[in-house]
Legacy VTK file of the C-alpha trace (Angstrom):
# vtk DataFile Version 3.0
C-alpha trace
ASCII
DATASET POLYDATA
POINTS 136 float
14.280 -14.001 4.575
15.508 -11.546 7.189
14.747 -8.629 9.121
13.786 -6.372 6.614
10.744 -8.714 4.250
9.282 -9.411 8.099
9.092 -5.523 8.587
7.608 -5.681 4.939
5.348 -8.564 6.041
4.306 -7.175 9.283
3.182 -3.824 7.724
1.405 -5.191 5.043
-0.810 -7.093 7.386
-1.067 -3.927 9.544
-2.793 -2.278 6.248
-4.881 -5.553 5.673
-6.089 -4.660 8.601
-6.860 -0.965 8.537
-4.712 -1.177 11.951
-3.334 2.693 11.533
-1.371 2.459 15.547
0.251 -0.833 13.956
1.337 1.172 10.870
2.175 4.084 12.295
4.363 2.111 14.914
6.812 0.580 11.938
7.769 3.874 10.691
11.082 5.440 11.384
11.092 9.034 13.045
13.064 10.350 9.843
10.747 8.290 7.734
9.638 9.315 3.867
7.345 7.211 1.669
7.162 8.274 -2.450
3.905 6.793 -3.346
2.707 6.127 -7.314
2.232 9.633 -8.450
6.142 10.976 -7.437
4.566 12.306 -4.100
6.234 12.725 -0.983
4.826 11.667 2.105
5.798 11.876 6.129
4.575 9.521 8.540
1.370 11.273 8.748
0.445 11.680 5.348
1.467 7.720 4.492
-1.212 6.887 7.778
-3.964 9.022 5.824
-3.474 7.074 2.941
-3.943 3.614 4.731
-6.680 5.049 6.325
-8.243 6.611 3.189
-7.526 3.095 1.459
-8.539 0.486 4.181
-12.191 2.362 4.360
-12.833 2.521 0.790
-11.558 -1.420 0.533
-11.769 -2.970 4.113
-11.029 -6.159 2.406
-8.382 -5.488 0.978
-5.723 -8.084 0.415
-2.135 -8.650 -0.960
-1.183 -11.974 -2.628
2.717 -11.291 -2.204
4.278 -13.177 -5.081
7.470 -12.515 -4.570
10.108 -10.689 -1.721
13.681 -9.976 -2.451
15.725 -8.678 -0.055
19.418 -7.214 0.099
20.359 -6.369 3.519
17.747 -3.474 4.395
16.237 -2.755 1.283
13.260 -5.753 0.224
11.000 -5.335 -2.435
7.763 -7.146 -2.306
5.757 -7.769 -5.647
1.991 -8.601 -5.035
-1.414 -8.813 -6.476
-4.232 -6.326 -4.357
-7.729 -7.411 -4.252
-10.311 -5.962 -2.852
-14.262 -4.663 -3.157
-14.728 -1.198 -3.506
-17.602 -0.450 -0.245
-16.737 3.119 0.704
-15.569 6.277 -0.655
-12.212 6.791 -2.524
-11.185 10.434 -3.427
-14.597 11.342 -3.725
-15.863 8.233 -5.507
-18.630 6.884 -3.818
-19.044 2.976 -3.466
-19.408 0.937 -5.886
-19.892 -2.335 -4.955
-17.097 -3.531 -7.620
-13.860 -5.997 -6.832
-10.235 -4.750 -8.409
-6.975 -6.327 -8.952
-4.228 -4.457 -9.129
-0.576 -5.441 -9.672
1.450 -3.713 -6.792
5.252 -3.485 -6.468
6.746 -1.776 -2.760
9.909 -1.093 -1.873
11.040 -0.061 2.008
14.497 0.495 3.328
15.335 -0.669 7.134
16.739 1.536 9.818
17.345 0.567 13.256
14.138 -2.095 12.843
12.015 0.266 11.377
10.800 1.347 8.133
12.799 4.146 6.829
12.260 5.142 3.155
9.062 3.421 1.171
8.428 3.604 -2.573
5.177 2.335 -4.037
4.473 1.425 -7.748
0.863 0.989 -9.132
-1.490 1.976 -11.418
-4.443 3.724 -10.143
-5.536 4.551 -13.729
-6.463 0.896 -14.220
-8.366 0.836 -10.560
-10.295 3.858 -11.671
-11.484 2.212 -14.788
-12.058 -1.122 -12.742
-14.495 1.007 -10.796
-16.197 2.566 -13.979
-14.907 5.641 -12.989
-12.816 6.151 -16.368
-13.623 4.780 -19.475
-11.663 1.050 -20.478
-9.199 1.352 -23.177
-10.506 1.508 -26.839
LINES 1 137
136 0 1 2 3 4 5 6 7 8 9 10 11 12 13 14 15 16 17 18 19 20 21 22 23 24 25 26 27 28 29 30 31 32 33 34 35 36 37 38 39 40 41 42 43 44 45 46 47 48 49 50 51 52 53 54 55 56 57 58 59 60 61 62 63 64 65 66 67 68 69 70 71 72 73 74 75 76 77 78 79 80 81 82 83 84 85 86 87 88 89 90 91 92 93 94 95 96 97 98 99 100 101 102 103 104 105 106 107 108 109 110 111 112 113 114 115 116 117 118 119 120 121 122 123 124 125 126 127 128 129 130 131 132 133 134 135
């Protein structure tokens, strides 16, 4: 792999470790990050989210099946586990482990990340959690 799936690497264990400086530090000054719902995000709005994230799951970890990468675009397909111990968009603790199927996509500019696109379903965290009922 190249420069870009280390970036991907690097900032993925950044997040594993709720390290927000090390996050912050990958991103581009003209970066943009589309997360799941088709909202647009700065640099400081993408650091709330790890932050919000690695609180609510500070153990939190990626099992990166795959990485493809084409020059500086890599997309990283993984599975994210973690145990839900503090609050999540109101949602208090529960005490509960999730697995989620997680697909993230980053584009490379001058060594840093530059555009990010995440695909997930929270729907199927939030019923993980009890939060929403399973599927009939």
């Amino acid at each position: 792999m190249g420069m870009a799936a280390d970036i991907q690497r690097a900032y993925f264990e950044a997040i594993r470790a709720g390290d927000v400086d090390a996050v912050r530090a990958l991103f581009h000054t003209g970066y943009e990050f589309v997360d799941e719902e088709g909202v647009t995000h700065g640099v400081d709005g993408s650091v709330e989210k790890v932050r919000v994230y690695s609180s609510a799951f500070p153990d939190m970890a990626f099992d990166i099946h795959r990485q493809l990468e084409l020059g500086d675009v890599c997309v990283m397909e993984a599975t994210v586990t973690a145990t839900h111990t503090g609050t999540l968009f109101g949602v208090p603790a529960t005490g509960r482990r999730i697995s989620m199927e997680y697909c993230n996509v980053i584009e490379v500019r001058d060594g840093l990340i530059y555009r990010e696109h995440d695909y997930n379903d929270n729907l199927a965290v939030m019923r993980q959690l009890g939060v929403v009922p399973a599927q009939a």
